[in-house]
N, C-alpha and C positions, 0 to 999 in steps of 0.2 A: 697410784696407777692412773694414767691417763682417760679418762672416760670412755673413748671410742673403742678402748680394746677391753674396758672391763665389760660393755654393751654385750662384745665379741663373743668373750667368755660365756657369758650369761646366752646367747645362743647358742655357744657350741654345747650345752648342755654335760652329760657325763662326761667329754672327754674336756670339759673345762678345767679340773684338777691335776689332770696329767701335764697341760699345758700350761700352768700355772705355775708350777712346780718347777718346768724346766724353763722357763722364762725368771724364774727369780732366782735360780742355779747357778751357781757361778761358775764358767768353765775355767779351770787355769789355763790361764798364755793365750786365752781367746778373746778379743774383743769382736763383738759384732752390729749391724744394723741393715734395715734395708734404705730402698733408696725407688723416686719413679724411675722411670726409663727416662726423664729430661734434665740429669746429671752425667758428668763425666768424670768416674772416680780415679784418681791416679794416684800409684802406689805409695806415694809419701801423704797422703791425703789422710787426716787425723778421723775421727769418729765426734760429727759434728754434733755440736751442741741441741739439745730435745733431737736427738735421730729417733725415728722411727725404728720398732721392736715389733711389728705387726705386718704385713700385707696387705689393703684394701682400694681393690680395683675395679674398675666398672666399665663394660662393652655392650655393643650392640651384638646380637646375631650374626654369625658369619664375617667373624672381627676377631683378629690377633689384638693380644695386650699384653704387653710386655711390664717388667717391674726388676730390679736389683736385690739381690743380696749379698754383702757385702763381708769378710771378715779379715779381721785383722790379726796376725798373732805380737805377741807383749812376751817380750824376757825368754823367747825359746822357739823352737821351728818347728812347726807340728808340718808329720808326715802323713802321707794315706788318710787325708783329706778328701770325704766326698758328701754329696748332695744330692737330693731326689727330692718330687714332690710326690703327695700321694695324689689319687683320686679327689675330684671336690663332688661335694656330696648336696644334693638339694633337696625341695620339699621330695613326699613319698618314695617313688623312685626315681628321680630325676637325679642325671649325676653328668657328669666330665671325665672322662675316664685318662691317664695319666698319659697315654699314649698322643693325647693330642695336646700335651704341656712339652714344651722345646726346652731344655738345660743347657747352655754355652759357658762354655772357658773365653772371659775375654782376654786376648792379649794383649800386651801393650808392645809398641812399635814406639823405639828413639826416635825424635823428631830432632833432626842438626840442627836444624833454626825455627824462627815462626812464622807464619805462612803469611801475619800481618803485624799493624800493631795491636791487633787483640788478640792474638796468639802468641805463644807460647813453647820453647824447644823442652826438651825434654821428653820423657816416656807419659806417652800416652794411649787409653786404652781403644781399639777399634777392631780388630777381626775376632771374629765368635766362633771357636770350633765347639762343636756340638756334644756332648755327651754320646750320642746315637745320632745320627747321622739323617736324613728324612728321605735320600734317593735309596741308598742300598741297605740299612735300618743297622748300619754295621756298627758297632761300638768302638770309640775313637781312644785317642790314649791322652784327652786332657782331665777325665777323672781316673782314679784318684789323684790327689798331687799334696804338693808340698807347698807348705804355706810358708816363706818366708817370715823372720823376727823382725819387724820393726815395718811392714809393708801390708797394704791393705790391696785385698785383690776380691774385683767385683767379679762377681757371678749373674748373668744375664738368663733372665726366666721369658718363656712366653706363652701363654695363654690361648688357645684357638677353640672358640665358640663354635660348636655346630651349629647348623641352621635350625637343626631340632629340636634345640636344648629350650625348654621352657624358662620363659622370664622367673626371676626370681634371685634369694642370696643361695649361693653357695661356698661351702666352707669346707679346708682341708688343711693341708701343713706341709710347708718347707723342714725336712730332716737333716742336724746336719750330724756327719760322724767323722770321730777319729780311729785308725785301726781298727774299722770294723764297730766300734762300739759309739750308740747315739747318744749324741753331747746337747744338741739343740734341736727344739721342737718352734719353729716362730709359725704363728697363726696364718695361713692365708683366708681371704672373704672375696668371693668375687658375687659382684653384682650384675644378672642378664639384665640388660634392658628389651621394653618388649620392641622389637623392628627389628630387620633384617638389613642387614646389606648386600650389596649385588654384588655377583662375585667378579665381573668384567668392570672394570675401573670407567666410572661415570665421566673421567676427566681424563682427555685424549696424551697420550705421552708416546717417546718415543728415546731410546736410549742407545747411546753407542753400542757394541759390542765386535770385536774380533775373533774370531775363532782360531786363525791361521797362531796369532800368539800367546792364544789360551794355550794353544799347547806344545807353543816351546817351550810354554812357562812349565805345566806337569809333565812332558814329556822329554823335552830336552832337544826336541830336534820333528818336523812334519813326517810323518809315519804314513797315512792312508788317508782315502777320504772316510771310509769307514771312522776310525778313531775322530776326525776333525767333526762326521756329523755327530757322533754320542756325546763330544767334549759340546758343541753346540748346545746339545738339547739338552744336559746338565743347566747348563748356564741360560737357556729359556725357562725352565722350569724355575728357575730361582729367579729371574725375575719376575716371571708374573705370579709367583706367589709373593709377590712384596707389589702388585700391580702395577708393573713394570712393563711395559714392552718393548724388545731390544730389534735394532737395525744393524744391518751390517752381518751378523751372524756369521754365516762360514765363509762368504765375502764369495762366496762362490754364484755366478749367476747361471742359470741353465743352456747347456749347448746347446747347438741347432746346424743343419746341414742346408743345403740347399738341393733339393728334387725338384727337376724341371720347374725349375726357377721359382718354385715355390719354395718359403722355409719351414721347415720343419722343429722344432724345438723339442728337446728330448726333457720333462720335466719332472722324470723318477725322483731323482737325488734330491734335488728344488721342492716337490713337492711333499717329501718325505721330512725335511727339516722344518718348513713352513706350517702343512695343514694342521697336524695335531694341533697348533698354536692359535690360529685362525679359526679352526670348526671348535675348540674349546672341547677337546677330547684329549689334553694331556695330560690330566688325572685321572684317576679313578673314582668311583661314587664312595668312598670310606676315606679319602684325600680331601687337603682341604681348599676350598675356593674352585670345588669338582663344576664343571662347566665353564670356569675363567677363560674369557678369549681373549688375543691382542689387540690394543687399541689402532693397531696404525702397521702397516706393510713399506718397504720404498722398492720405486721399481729401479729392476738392476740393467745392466749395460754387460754384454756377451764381450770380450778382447777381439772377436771374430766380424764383430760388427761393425767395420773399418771405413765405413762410408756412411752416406747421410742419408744415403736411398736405404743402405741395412742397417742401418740404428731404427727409420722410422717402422722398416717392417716388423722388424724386432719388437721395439714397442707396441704396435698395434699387438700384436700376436700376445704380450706380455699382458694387454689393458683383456681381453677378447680371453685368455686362461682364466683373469681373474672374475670376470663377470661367471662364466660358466660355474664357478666355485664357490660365489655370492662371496667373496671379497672385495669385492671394486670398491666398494664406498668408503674402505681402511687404506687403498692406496695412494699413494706421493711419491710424488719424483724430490727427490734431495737436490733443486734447481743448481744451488750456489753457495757455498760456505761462506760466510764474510768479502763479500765479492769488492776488488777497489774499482777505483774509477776506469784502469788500462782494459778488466772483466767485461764491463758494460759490453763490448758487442758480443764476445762468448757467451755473453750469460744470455743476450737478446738471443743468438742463432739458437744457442738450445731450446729454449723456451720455444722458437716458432716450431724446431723440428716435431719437439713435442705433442704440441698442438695439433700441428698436421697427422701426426700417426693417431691422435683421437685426444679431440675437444675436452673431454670431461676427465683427462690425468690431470690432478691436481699437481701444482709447480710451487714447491717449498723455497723458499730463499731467505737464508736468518741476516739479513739487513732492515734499516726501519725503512716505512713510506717511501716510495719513490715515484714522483710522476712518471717518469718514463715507463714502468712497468704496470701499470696498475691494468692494463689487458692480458697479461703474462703473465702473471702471478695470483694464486687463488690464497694460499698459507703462509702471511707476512709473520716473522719469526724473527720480532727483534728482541737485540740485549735488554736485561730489563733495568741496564742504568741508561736507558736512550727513553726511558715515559716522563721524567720528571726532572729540570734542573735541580741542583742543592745551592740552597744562598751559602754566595760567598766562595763558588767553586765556578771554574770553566765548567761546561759541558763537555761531559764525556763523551760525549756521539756526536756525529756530522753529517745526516741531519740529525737535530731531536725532533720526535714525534707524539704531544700525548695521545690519550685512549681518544679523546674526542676524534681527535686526526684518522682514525681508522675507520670509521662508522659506515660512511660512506661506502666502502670498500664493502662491508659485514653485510648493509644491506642489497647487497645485490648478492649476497650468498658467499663472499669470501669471508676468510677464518684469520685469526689475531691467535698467532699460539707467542712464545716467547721463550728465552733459553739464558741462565744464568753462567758467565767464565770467568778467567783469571781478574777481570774489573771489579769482581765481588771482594777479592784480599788484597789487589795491587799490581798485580802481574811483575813480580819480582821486586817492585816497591813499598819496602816495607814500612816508609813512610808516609805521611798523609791524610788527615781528617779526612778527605773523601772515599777513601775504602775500609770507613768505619759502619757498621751497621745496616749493609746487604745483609740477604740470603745466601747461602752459601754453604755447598757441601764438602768442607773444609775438616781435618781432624780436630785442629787446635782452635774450637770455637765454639760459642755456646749451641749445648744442643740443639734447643729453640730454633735456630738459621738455618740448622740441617732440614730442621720440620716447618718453615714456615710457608716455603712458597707456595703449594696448594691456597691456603688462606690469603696469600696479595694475590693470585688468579682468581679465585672467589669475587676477592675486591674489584678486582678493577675491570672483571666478566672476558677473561683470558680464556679461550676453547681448547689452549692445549699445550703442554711443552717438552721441549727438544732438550736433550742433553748428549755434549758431543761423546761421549766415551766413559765406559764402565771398567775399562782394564786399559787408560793409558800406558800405565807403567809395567804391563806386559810384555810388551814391545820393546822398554827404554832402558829396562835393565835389566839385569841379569836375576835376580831374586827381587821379586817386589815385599818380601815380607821384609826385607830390609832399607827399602827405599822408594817412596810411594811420591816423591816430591815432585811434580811437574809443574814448569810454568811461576815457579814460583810458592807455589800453593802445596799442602801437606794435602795431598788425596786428591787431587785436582785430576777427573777423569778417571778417578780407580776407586772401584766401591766394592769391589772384589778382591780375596787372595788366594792364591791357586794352593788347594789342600792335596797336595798332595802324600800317600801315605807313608811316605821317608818325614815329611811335616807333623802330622794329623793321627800317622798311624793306620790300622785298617788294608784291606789290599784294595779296595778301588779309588780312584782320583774323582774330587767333587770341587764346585765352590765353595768358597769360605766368605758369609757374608760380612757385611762391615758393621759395625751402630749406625754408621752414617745412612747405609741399606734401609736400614728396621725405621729407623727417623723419618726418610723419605717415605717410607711406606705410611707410616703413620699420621704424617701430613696426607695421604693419600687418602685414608681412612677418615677423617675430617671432615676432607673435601666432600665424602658422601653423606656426611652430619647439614651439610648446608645444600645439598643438592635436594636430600628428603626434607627438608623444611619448604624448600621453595615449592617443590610437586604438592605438598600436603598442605598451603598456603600458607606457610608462615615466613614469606618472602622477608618480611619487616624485621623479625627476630635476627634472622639469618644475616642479612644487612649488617646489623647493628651490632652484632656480635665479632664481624668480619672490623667493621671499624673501629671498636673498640680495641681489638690485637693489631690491628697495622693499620699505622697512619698514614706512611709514606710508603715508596719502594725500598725506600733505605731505613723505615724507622718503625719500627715494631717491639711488641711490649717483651722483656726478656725473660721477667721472672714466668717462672714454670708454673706456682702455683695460679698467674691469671688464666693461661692457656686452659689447664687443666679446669677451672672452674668453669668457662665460655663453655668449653667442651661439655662439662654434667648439664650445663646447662641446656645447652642442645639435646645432648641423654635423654633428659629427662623429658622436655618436651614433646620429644615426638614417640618416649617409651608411652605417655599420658595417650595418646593418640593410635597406639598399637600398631604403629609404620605403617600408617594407610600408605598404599601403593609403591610398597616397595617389595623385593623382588631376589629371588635366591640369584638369577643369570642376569 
């Protein structure tokens, strides 16, 4: 028996022999093991050599952690298949109580082709319907099930620390049963470390989202606005419990009349889908990541505001709501999307309108450097294959600009955020060494690329990033749980799947997050690993550790167990230190 789990035993004290017993049990027709969260198990996928038989994980305070368990059946199809965890149990009374452990069914989604040449078609695993649900606590119908012969189907566990929970091990167990009766007991250990993380994401983001076809996706067809804001705030809550902040939302901007020649802006609806998000009041205090706010607002544009004299008023009115609300400083205008050369005077005139309706709206534009703007632009938001040539390749950007190239800009108060797309897998080319070894929130690709980019913004001191769309393929097809492909790319723009309960089961309609979700989140989680080292001066660690996992834009270490090590590393360091100055909000 492997040492680390007979240690386990010997602290799980009396219930060591129960768990002993059914770890050296042999179930017929079951093979099993687990697995970290930086695998992707796919159903023909054998039972890898020394697999882990145990569970042992470790977070910070007010930190999801995720982990797999995995089973396979051999020579026969086991039905009424289910899994639970219990309570994990710490010194005295200090415990976790089960209610804040998450159970997912992952599915797997055919992939027709692959999204590069390091991908791969075939079924692959990506949307997580939940056991119990976390918006309406309803029980879904992807437990019990049926475990296919010859097919190995991962089970996605997660972890959620309270911020109360006392540093220390705690210990409990994955049950698993067939028909009712328990087949397997595998050990879990989770380890507090002692700090906290904050619950508003220390690293500024900003994510697509539609609402208009979120819900022709669950609903089939636009209903009210009522439905489009609840389908909304579904799908903000799940982001920022993955510390996410989405744009775009109900797409809807606020009306406004004109009264003697004044406008008037009617901001019920507007305000009703925004503030909870912004004032960090869209949890509860028994919720978790309770006081999470958005990182980032964009100011929207009225259809009514047909003129340049009513665009600027609108905007003043729009900058002038959010100051009153103490959001101003999360606000941006979305300047320009990939803007070409013909753009340049549109992108100019907006920019000055802007301006004029009030100085201090920041003007986002995701191109690199450009002299002509650099008065007009405060959030330079480039691709991030435009920081670095690759020997032996054209340049992918026109211009390229590295980090040094921005500085200038920084110091005078403007921001370097940056945004990954189709350039990370080929944009329909699936040939070519140069769209090998981005970041990239791709299905068919190592987890590692889904979880990196926090860690190259770390690097190369990036304040924030932009991704265009969280349900591309809302819009593009008719079922996205059958076809997530855009652009080329297996997931490209879609980190969601609309659960709906003809899907999912249940009577209300939620989101269904992806791994690709949970990965990015956990990259996020990281990113607060190097944020509390710097506050707490271990700026040099933090460094070294960022460089040590990415070397390039394109080239970072893959295997999981180094992540995972940087990672304790950091743990532990700043558990030794007791997260001087870190912070529940």
């Amino acid at each position: 028996m492997p040492g680390s789990l007979s240690k386990w035993l010997i602290l799980a004290g009396a219930a060591a022999p129960l768990l002993l017993t059914s770890l050296r049990s042999p179930v017929p027709g079951l093979e099993w093991w687990t697995a970290t969260a930086l695998v992707k198990i796919r159903p023909l996928d054998p039972m890898p050599d020394g697999a882990a038989k145990a569970v042992s994980i470790a977070a910070a305070k007010n930190e999801f952690e995720p982990f797999q368990i995995v089973l396979r059946a051999q020579s026969e199809q086991l039905s009424d298949v289910d899994v639970e965890v219990s309570d994990l149990k710490g010194k005295g009374n200090s415990s976790i109580p089960k209610r804040d452990i998450q159970i997912y069914m992952e599915r797997f989604i055919d992939l027709q082709k692959p999204s590069s040449i390091e991908g791969k078609s075939g079924e692959w695993p990506d949307a997580l319907v939940p056991r119990v649900d976390a918006y309406y606590g309803e029980r879904r119908n992807a437990f019990p099930f049926t475990l296919n012969d010859g097919r190995s189907q991962p089970i996605w566990c997660e972890v959620y620390v309270p911020p109360t929970a006392s540093a220390g091990i705690y210990q409990g167990s994955v049950t698993v049963s067939v028909g009712g009766k328990r087949l397997l007991t595998i050990p879990l250990k989770l380890e507090v470390w002692n700090f906290s993380l904050p619950s508003t994401s220390s690293f500024t983001n900003t994510f697509g989202f539609n609402g208009i076809a979120a819900l022709y996706q669950h609903i089939g067809r636009y209903t009210n606005d009522e439905d489009l804001l609840r389908m909304t705030a579904l799908y903000r809550k799940s982001a920022l419990w993955h510390r996410i902040s989405l744009h775009g939302g109900s797409m809807a901007p606020p009306s406004f009349t004109l009264q003697n020649g004044r406008m008037q802006i009617d901001w019920r609806n507007y305000d009703r889908e925004v503030a909870p998000f912004l004032d960090g009041t869209s949890f509860t205090a028994d919720q978790p990541l309770y006081g999470a706010k958005s990182t980032s607002a964009e100011l929207r544009t009225s259809g009514g505001a047909d003129t340049d004299e009513l665009k600027v008023e609108y905007w003043r009115e729009f900058a002038g709501h959010f100051r009153d609300k103490g959001w101003f400083d999360r606000l941006f205008d979305y300047l320009w999307d990939e803007p070409a050369p013909e753009n340049e005077a549109a992108l100019i005139r907006r920019a000055e309108l802007v301006r004029q309706a009030d100085p201090q709206i920041r003007n986002l534009v995701t191109a690199p450097l450009h002299s002509n703007w650099t008065n007009l632009v405060d959030i330079w938001t480039p691709l991030i294959n435009c920081f670095e040539s690759r020997a032996g390749f054209r340049d992918f950007c026109s211009p390229m600009a590295d980090r040094a190239a921005y500085q200038a800009q920084i110091d005078r108060g403007k921001q370097l955020w940056w945004y990954q797309s189709c350039a990370s897998h080929g944009c329909y080319m699936i040939g070519g060494g140069y769209f090998q070894g981005w970041p990239s929130y791709m299905i068919d690709i190592t987890p590692v690329a889904n979880r990196i980019m926090p860690w190259a913004a770390w690097k190369y001191d990036i304040q924030g990033e932009l991704y265009f769309n969280t349900t591309e393929a809302y819009a593009k097809t008719k079922d996205a749980w059958l076809d997530v492909n855009q652009f080329g790319g297996n997931g490209d723009g879609t980190l969601f799947y609309p659960g709906t309960p003809a899907r999912i089961g249940g009577t209300t309609h939620i989101p269904i997050e992806s791994i690709r979700l949970k990965l990015i989140r956990e990259g996020l989680e990281d990113y607060e690993y190097f944020n509390l080292l710097a506050k707490t001066g271990n700026w040099n660690l933090a460094t070294d550790i960022a460089d040590r996992i990415v070397h390039k834009t394109y080239d970072f270490e893959h295997d999981p167990a180094k992540l995972y090590e940087a990672r304790r590393q950091m743990g532990e360091a700043l558990s030794k230190r007791g997260g001087a100055e870190t912070t529940r909000h």
